[in-house]
C-alpha positions in Angstrom: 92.8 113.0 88.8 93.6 113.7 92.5 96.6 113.4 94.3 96.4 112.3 97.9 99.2 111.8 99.9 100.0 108.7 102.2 102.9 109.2 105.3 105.6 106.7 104.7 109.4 106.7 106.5 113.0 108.2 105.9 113.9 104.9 104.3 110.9 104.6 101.7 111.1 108.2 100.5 115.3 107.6 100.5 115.2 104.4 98.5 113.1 106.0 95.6 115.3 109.2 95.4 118.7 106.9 95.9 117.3 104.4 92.8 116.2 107.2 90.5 117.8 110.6 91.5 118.9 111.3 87.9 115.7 110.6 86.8 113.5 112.8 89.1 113.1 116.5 89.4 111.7 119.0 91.3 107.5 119.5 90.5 107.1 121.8 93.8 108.8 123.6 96.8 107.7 125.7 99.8 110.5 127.4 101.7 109.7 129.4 104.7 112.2 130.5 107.2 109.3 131.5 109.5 109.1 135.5 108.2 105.2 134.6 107.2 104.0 132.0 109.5 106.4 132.0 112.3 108.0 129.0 112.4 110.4 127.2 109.4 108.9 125.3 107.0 110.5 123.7 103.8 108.7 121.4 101.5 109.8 120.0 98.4 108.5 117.7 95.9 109.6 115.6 93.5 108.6 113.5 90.5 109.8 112.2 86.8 110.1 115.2 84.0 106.9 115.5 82.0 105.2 113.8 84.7 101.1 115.8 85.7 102.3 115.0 89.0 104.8 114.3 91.6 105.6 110.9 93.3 107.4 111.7 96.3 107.5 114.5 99.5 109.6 115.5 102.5 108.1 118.1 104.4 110.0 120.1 106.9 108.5 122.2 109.9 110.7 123.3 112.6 113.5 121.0 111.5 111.5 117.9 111.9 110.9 115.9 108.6 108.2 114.1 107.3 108.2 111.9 104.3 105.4 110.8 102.3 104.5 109.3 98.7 101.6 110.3 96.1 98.8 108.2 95.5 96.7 109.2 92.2 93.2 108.3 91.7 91.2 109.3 88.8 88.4 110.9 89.9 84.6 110.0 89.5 83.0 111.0 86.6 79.5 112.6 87.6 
């Protein structure tokens, strides 16, 4: 399987938390308050419990956010 992720807006990435927050945990998170790269980044992820993989993002650098959702493909078999 491989996830790919697509950009999609405040109010997409809101609507799925809002509807199923107490269903949804955290899968991943990235916090850097720029002592590694320079500049701030947070990142987290989240997705259903049990779930292989997440279904939703907001990524953070320098205060500005970006939202996106997971699309999961199964990959080709050779």
């Amino acid at each position: 399987m491989t996830v790919r992720w697509i950009p999609t807006t405040d109010e997409v990435y809101s609507a799925i938390r809002r509807t199923h927050h107490q269903h949804m945990q955290v899968h991943g998170t990235i916090t850097d308050l720029g002592e590694f790269s320079g500049c701030e980044r947070i990142m987290t992820e989240w997705g259903l419990p049990g779930a292989d993989y997440p279904l939703v993002k907001v990524d953070s650098k320098d205060g500005i956010a970006s939202y996106w959702i997971a699309v999961i493909t199964k990959d080709e078999e050779a």
